[in-house]
Backbone as CSV, one residue per row, in Angstrom:
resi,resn,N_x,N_y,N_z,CA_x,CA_y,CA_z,C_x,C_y,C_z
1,UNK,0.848,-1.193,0.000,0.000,0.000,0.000,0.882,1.240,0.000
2,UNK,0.421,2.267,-0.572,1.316,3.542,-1.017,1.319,4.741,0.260
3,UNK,1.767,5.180,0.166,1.464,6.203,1.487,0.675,6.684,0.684
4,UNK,-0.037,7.576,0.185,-0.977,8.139,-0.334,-2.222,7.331,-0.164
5,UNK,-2.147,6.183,-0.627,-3.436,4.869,-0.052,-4.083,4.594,1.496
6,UNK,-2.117,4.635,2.324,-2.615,4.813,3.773,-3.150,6.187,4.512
7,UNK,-2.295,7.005,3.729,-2.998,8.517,4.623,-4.947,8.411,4.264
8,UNK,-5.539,7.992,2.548,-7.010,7.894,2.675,-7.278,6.902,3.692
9,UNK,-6.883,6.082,3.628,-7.283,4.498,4.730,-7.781,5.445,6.072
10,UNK,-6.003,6.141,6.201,-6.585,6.830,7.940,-7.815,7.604,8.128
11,UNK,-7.660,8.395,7.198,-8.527,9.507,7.334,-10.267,8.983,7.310
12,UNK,-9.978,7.845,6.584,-11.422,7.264,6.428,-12.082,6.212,7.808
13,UNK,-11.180,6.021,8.039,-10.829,4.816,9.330,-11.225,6.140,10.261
14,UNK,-10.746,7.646,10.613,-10.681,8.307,11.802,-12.065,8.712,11.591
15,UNK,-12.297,9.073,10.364,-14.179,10.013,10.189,-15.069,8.637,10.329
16,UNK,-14.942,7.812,10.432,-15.993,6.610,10.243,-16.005,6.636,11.441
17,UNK,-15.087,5.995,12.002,-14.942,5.607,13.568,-15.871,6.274,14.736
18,UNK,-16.249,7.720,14.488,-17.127,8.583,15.145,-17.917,9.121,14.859
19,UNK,-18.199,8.825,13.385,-18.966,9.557,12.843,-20.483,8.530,12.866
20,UNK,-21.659,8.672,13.119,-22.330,7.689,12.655,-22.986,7.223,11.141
21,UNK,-21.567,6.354,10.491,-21.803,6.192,8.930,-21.268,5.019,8.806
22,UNK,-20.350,4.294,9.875,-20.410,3.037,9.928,-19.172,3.302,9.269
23,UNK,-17.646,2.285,10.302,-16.317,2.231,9.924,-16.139,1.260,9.037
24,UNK,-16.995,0.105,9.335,-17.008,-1.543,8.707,-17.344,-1.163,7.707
25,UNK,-18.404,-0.298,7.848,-19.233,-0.690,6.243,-18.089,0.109,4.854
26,UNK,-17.988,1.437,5.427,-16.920,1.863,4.745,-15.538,1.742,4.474
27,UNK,-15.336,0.624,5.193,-13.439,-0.080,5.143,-14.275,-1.371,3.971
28,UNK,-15.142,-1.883,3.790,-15.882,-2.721,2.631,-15.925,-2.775,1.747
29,UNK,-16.828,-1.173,1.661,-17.799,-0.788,0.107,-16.303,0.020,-0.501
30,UNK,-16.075,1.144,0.515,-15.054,1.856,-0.490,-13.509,1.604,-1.643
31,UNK,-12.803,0.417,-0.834,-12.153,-0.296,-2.022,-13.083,-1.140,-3.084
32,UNK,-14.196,-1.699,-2.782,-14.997,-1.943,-3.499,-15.521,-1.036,-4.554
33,UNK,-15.808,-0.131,-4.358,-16.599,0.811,-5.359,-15.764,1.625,-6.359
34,UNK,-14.105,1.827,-6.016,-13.141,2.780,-6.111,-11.557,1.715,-6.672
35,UNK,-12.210,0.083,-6.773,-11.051,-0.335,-7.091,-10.226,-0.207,-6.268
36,UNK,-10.049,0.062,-5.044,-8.560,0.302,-4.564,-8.174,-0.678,-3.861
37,UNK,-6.385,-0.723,-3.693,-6.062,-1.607,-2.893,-6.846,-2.055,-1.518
38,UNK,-7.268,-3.620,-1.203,-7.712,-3.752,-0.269,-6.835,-3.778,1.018
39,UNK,-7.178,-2.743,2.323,-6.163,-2.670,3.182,-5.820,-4.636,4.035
40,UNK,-4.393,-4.847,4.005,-4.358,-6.050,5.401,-4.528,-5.647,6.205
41,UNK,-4.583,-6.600,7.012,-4.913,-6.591,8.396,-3.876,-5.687,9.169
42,UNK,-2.846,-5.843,8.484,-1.600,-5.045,9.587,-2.195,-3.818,9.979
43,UNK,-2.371,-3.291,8.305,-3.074,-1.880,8.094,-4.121,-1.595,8.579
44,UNK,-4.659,-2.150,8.945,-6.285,-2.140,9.735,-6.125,-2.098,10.937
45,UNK,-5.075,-2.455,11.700,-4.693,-2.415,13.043,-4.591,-0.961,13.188
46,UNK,-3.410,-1.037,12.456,-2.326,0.443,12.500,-3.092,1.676,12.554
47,UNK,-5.004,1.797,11.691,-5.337,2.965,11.651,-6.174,2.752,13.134
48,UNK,-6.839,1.524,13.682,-7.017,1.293,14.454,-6.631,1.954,15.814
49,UNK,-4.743,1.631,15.962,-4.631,2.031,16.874,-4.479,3.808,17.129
50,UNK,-4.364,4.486,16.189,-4.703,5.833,15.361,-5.913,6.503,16.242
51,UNK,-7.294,5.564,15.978,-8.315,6.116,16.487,-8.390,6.113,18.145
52,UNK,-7.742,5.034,18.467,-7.529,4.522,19.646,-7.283,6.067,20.667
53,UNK,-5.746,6.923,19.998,-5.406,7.670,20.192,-6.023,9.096,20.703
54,UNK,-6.363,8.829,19.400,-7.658,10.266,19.215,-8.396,10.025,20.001
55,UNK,-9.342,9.009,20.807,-10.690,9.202,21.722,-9.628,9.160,22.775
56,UNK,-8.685,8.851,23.316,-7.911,8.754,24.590,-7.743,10.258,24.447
57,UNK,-7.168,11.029,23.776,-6.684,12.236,23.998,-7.876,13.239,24.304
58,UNK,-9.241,12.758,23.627,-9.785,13.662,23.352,-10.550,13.260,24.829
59,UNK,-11.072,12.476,25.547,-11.364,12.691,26.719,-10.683,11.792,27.772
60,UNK,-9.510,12.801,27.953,-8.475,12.403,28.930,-8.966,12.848,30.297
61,UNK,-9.374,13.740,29.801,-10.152,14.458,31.497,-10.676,14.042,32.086
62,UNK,-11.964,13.244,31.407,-12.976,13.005,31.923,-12.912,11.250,31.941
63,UNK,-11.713,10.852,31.053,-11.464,9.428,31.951,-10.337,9.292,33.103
64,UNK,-9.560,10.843,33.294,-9.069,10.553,34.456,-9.880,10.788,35.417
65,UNK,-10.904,11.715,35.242,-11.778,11.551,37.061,-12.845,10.794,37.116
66,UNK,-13.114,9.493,35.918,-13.789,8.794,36.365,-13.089,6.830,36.640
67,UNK,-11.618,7.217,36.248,-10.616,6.366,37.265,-10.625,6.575,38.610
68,UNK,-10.255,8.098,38.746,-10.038,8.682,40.240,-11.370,7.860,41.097
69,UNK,-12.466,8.539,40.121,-13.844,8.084,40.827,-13.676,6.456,41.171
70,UNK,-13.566,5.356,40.209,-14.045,4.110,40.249,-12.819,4.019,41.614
71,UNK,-11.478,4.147,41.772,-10.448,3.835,42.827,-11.270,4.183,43.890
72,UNK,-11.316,5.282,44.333,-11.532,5.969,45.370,-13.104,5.344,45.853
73,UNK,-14.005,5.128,45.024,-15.123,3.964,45.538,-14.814,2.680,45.690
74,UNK,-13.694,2.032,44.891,-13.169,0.988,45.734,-12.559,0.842,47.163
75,UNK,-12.114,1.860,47.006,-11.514,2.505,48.501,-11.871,2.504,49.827
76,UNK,-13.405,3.225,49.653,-14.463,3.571,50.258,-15.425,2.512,50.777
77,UNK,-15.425,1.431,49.566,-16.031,0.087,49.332,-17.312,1.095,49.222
78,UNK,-17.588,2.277,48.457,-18.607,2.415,47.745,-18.903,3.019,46.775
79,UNK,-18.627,1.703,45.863,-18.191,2.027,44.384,-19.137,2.764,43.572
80,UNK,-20.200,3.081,44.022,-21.518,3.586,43.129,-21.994,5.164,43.883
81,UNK,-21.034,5.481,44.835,-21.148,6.851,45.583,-21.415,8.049,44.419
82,UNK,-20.614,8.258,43.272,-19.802,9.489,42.836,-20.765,8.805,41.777
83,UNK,-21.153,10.154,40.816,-21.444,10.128,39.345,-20.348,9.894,38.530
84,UNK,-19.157,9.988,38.826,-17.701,9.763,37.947,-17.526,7.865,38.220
85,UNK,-18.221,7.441,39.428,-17.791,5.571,39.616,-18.637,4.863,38.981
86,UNK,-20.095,5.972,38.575,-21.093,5.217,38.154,-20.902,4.902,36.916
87,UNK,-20.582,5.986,36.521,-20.446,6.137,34.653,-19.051,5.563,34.528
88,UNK,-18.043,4.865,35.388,-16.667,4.132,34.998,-17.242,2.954,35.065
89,UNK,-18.405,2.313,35.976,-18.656,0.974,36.076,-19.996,0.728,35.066
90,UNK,-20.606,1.631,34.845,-21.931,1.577,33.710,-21.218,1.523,32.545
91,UNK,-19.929,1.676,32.105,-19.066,1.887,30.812,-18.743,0.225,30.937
92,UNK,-18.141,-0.201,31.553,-18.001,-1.909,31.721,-18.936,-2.305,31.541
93,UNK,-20.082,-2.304,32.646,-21.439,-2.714,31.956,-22.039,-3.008,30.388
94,UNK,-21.949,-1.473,30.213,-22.664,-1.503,28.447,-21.308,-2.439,27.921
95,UNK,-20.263,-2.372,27.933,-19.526,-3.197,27.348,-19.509,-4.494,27.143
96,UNK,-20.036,-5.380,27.769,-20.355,-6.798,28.014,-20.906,-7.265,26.523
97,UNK,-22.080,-6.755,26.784,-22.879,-7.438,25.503,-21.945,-7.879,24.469
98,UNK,-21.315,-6.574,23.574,-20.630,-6.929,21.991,-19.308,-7.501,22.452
99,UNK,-18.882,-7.687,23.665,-17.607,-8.671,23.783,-17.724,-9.835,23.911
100,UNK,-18.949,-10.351,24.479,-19.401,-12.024,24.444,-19.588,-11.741,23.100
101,UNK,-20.368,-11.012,22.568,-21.126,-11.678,21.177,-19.810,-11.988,20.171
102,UNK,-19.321,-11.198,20.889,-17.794,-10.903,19.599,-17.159,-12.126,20.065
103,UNK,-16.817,-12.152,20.559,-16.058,-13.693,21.130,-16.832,-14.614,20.757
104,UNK,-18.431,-14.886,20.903,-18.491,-16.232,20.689,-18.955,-16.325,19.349
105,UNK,-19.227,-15.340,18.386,-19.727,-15.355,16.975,-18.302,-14.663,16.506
106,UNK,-17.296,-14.969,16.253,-16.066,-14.221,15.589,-16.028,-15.220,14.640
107,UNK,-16.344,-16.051,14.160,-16.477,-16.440,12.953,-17.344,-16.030,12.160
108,UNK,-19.132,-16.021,12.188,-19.751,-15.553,11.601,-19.648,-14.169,11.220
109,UNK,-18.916,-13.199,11.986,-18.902,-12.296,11.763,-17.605,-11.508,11.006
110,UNK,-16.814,-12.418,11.005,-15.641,-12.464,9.968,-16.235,-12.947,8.930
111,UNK,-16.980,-13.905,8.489,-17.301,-14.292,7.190,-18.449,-13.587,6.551
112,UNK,-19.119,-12.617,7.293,-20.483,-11.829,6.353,-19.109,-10.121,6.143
113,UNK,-18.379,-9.945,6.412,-18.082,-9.061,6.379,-17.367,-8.216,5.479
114,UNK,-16.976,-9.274,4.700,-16.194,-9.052,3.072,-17.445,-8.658,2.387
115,UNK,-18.492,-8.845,2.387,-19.637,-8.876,1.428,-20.476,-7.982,1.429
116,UNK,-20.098,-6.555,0.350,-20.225,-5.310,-0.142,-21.834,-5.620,0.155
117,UNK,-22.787,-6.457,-0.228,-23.910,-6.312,-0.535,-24.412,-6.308,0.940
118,UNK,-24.065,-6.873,2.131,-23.986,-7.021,3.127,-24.332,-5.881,4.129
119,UNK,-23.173,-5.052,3.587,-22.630,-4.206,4.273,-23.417,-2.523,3.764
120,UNK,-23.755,-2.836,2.300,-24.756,-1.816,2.206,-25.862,-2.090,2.712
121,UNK,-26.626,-3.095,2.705,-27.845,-3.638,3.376,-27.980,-2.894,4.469
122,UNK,-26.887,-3.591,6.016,-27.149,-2.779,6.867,-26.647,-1.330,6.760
123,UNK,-26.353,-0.812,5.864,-26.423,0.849,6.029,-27.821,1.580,6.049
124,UNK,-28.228,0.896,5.460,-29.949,0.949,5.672,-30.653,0.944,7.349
125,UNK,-29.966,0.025,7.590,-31.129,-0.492,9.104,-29.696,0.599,10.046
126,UNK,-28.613,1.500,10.133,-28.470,2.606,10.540,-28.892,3.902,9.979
127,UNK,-29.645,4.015,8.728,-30.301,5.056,8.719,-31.732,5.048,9.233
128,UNK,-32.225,3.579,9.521,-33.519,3.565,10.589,-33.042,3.501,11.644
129,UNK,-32.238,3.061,12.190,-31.806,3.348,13.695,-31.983,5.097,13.890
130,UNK,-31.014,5.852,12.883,-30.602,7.144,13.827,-32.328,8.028,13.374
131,UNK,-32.872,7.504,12.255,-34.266,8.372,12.029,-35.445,7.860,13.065
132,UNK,-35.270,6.565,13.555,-36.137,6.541,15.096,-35.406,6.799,16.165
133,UNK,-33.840,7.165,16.473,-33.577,8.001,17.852,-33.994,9.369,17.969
134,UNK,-34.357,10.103,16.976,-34.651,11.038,16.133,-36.213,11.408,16.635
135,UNK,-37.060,10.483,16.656,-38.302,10.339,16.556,-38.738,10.446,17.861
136,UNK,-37.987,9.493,18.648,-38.104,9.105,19.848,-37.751,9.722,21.072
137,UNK,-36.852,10.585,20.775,-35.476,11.962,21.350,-36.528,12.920,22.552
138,UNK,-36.275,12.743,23.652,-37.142,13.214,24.475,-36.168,14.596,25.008
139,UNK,-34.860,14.488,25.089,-33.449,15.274,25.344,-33.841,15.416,27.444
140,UNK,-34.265,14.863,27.853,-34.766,14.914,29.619,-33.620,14.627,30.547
141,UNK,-32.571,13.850,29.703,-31.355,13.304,30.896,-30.088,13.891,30.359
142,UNK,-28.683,14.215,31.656,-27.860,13.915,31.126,-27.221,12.639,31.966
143,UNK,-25.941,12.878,31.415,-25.230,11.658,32.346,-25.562,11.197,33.727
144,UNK,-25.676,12.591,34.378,-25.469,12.298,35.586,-26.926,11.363,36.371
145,UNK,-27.946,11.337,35.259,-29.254,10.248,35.215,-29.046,9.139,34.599
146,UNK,-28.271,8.845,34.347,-27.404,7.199,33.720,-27.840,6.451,34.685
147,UNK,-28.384,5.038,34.051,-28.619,4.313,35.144,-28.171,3.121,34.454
148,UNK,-28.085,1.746,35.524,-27.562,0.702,34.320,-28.311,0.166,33.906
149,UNK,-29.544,0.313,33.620,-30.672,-0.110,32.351,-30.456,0.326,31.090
150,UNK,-29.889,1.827,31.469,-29.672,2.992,30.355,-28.282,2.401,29.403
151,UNK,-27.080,2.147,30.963,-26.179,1.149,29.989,-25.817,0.392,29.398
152,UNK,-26.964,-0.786,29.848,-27.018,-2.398,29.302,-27.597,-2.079,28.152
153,UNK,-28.670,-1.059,27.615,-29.237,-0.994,26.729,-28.256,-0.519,25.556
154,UNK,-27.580,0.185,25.661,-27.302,1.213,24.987,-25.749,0.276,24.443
155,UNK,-25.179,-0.651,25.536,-24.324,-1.963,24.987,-24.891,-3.087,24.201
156,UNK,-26.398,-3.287,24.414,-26.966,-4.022,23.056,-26.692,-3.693,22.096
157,UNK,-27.210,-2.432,21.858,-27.014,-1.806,20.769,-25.714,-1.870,19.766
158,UNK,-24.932,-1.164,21.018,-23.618,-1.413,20.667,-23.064,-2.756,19.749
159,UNK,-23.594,-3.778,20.803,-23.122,-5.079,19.840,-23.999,-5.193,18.754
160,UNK,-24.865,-4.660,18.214,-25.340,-5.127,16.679,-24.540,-4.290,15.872
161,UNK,-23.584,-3.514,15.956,-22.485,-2.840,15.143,-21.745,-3.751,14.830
162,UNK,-21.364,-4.659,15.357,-20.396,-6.108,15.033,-20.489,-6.050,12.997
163,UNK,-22.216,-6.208,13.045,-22.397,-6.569,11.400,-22.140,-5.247,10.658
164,UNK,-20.772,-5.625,9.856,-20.725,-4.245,8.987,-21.712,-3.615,8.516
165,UNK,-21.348,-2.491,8.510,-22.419,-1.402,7.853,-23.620,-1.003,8.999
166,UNK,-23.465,-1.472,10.040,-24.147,-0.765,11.253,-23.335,0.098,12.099
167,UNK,-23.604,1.470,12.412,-22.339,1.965,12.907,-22.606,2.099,14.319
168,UNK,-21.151,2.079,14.957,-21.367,1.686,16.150,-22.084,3.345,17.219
169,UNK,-20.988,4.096,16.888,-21.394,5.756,17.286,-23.197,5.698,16.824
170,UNK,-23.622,5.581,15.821,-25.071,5.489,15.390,-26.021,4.579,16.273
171,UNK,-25.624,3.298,15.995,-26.302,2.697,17.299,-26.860,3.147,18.374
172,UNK,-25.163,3.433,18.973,-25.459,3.849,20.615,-25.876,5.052,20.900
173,UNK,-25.677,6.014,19.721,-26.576,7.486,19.736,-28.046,7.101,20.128
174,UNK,-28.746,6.163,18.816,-30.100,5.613,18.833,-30.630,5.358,20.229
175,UNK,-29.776,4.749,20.974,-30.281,4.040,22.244,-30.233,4.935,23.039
176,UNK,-29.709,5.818,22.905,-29.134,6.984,24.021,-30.453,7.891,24.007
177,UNK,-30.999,7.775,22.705,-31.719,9.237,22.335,-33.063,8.528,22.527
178,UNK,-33.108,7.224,22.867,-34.495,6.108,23.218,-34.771,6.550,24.423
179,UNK,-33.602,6.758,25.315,-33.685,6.349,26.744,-33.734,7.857,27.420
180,UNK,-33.888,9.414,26.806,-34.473,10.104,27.066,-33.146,11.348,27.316
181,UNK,-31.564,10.685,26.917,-30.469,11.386,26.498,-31.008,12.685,25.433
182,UNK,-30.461,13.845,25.172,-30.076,14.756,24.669,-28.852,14.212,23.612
183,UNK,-28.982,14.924,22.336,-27.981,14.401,21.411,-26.911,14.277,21.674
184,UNK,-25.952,15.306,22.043,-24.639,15.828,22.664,-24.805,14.374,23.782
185,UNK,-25.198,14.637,24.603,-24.909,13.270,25.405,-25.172,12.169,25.348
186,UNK,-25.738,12.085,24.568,-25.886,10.477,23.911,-24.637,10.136,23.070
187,UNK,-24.037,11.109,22.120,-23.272,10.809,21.737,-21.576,10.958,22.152
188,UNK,-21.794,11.206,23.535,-20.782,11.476,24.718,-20.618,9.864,25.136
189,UNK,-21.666,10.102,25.669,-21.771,8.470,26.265,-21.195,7.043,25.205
190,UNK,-21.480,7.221,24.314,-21.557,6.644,22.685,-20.153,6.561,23.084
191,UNK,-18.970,7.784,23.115,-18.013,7.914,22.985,-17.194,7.349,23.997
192,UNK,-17.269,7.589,25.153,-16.885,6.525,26.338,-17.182,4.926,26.581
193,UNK,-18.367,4.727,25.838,-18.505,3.334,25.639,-17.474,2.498,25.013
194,UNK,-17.588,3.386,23.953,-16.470,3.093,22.663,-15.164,2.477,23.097
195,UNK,-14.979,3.082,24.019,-13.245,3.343,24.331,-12.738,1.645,24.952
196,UNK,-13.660,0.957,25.411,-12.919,-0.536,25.768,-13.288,-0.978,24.098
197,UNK,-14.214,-1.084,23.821,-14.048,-1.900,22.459,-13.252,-1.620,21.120
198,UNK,-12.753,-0.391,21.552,-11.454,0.691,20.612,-10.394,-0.149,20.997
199,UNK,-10.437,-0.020,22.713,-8.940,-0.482,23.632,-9.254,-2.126,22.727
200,UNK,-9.812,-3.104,23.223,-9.722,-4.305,22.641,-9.528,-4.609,21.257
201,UNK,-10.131,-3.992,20.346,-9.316,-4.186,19.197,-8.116,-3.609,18.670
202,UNK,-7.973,-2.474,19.635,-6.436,-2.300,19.466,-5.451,-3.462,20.293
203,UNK,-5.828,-3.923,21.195,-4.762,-5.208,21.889,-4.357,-6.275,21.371
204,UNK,-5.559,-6.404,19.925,-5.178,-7.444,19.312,-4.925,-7.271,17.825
205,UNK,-4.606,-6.076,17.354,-3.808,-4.948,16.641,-2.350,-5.472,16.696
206,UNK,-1.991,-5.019,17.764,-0.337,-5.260,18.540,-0.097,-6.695,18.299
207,UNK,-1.336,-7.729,18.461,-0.905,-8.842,18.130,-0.782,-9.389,16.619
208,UNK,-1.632,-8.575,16.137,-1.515,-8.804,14.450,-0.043,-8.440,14.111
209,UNK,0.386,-6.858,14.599,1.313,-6.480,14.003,2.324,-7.381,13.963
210,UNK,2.628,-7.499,15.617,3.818,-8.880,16.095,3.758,-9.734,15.580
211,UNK,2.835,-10.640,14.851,2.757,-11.770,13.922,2.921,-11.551,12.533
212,UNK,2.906,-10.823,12.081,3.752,-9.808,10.771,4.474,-9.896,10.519
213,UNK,5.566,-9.851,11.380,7.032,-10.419,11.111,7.674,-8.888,10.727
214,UNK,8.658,-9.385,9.679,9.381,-7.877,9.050,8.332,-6.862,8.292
215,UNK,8.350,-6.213,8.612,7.662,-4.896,7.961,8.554,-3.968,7.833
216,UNK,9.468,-3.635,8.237,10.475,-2.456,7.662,10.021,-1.861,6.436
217,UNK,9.873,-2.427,5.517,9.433,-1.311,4.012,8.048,-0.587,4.468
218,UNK,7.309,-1.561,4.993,5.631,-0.708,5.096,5.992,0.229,6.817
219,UNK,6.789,0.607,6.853,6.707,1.490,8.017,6.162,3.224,7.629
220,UNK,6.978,3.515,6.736,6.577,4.767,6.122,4.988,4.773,6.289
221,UNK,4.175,3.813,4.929,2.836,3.820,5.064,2.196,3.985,6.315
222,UNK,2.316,2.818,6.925,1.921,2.591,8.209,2.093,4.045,9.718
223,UNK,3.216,4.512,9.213,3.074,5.498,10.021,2.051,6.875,9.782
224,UNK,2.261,7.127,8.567,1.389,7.824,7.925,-0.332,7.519,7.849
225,UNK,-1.063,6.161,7.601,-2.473,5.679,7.672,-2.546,5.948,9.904
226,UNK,-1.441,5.993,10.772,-1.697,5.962,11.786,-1.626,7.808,12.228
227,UNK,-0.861,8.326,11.757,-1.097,9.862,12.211,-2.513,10.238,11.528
228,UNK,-2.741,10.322,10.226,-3.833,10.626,9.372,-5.153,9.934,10.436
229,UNK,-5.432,8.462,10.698,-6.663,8.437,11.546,-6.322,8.843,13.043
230,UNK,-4.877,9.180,13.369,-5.726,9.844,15.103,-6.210,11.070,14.770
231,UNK,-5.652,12.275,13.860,-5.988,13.410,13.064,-7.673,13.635,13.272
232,UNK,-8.110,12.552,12.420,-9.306,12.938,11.636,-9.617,12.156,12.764
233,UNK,-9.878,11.451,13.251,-10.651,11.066,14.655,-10.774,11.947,15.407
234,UNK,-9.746,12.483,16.009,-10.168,13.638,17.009,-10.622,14.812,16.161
235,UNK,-10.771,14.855,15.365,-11.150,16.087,14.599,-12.801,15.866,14.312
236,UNK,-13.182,14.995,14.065,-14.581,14.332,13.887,-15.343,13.906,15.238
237,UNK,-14.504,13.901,16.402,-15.255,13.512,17.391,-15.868,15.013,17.763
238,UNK,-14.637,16.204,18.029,-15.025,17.839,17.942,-16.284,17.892,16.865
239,UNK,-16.291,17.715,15.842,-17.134,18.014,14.899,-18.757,17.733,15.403
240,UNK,-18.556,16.363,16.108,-19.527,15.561,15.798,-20.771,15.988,17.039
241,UNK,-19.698,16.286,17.792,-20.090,16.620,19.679,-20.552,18.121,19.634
242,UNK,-20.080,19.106,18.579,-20.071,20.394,18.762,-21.754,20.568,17.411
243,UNK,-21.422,19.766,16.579,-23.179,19.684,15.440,-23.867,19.047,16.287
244,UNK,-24.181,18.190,17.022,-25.548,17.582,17.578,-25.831,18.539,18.795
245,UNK,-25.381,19.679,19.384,-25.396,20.808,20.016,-26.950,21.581,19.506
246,UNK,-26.411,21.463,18.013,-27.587,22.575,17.573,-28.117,21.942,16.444
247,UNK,-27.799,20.981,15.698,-28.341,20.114,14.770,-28.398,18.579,14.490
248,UNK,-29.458,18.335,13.981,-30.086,16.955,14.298,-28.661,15.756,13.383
249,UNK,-29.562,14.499,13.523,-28.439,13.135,12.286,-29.131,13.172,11.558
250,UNK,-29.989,14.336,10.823,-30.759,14.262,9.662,-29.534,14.037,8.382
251,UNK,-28.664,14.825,8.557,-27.326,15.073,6.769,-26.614,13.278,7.276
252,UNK,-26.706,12.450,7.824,-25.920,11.462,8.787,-27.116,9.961,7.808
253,UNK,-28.252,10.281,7.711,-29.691,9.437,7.445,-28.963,9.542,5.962
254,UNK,-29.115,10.894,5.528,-29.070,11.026,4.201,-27.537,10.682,3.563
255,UNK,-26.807,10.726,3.853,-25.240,10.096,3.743,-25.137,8.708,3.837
256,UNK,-25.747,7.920,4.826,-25.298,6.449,4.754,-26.839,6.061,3.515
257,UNK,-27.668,6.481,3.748,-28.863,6.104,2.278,-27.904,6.369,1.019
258,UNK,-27.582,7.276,0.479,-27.049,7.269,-0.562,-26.073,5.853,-0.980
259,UNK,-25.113,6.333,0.062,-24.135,5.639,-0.048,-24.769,4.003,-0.245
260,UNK,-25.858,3.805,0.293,-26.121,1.964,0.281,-26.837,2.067,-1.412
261,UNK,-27.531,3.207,-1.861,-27.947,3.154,-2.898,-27.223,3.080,-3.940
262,UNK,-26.238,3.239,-3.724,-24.886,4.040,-4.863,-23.972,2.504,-4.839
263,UNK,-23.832,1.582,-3.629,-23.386,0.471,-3.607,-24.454,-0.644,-4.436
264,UNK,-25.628,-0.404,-4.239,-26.252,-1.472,-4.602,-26.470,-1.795,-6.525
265,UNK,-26.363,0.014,-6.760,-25.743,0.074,-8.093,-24.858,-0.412,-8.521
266,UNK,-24.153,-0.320,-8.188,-22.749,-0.739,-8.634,-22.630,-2.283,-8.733
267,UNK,-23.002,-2.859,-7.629,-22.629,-4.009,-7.512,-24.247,-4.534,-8.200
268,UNK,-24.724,-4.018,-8.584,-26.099,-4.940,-9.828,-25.249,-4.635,-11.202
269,UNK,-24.397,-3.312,-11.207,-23.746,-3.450,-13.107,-22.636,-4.470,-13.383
270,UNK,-21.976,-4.677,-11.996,-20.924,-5.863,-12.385,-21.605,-6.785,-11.832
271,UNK,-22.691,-6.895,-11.761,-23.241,-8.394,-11.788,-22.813,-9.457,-10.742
């Protein structure tokens, strides 16, 4: 892969990742539709750990005082005292779901995932997800009304992102904006959820890479597809947190529709 190939990879890998338009579906369709080199796995790590970056940096704050929080209620032995222990242990919580599912369906879900037609399909059932959080959007809570009904739910969700072309940020917006969240914090929450199932597929990133062997020539690339998605990750998470402030996932509905329409073309002319 060319550096020019990896810097798009990143950049596409960092705006997907937070954006709700679905990372899977677009690491799929777009060498698909565009001919382009299909990224390996190395490379898929590498922008991976990129994004990884970007949500760590971008709320460093607010996962250091809700460490401080979860310690210091261990401490106390009362771990559910502080709104900062609740929302560190409701983040584990919602996490559960898509890590069993992922673990015990990692085959099925490696094998539907090459398959463009697939992957536009569900781009569809995330533009009904975010047009009924939409519908449903009461804006009555923020965080600090998190409860773990609110989190278990909102980690279901989470795990039906597994199937490409469902996005995960979209999902958990949906559920967020079910359960009586405000956009901005739904898609806050969205964002802290994120961060173990970011952390876990980056852990086994490191293990891809290490099983790689020599890479010396693809370092250039590789460094480049990894600055380019922490870039545009943290740049899209700002974007994303600062538009649902004052405007809806209406341009978000209409972006992943196209896009499944524009795939399904394509892939009916080459037959």
């Amino acid at each position: 892969m060319s550096i020019l190939e990896a810097i798009i990879l990143g950049i596409l890998q960092g705006a997907t990742e937070f954006l709700p338009i679905s990372s899977s579906g677009h690491l799929v369709l777009i060498p698909y539709l565009f001919n382009l080199t299909e990224p390996g796995l190395t490379m898929i790590s590498i922008v991976h750990e990129g994004t990884l970056l970007a949500v760590l940096v971008y709320f460093r704050r607010d996962l250091w005082e809700i460490i401080k929080g979860v310690l210091e209620g261990l401490r106390r032995r009362q771990p559910l005292a502080t709104a900062e222990s609740r929302l560190g242990w409701f983040i584990v919580l919602g996490s559960i779901p898509a890590a069993v599912a992922g673990l015990l369906f990692a085959d099925f879900f490696e094998e539907v995932f090459g398959t463009p037609a697939i992957s536009a399909g569900f781009l569809l059932v995330t533009a009904v997800f975010l047009v009924t959080g939409e519908r449903l959007m009461t804006g009555q809570k923020n965080l600090t009304h998190l409860t773990w009904l609110d989190a278990l739910i909102v980690g279901f969700f989470q795990m039906l992102a597994l199937f490409p072309g469902i996005s995960r940020s979209g999902s958990t917006i949906t559920a967020g904006l079910m359960r009586g969240f405000d956009r901005a914090t739904a898609a806050r929450f969205s964002f802290l959820l994120g961060i173990p199932a970011i952390l876990g597929a980056g852990l086994l990133s490191v293990l891809d890479i290490l099983q790689a062997g020599n890479l010396g020539s693809e370092w250039p690339a590789m460094l480049a597809g990894f600055v380019a998605a922490a870039v545009s990750g943290y740049a899209c998470i700002y974007f994303l947190l600062a538009w649902l402030k004052q405007y809806s996932l209406t341009i978000f509905v209409v972006y992943v529709t196209l896009l499944s329409a524009i795939s399904f073309l394509v892939i009916a002319l080459r037959g």
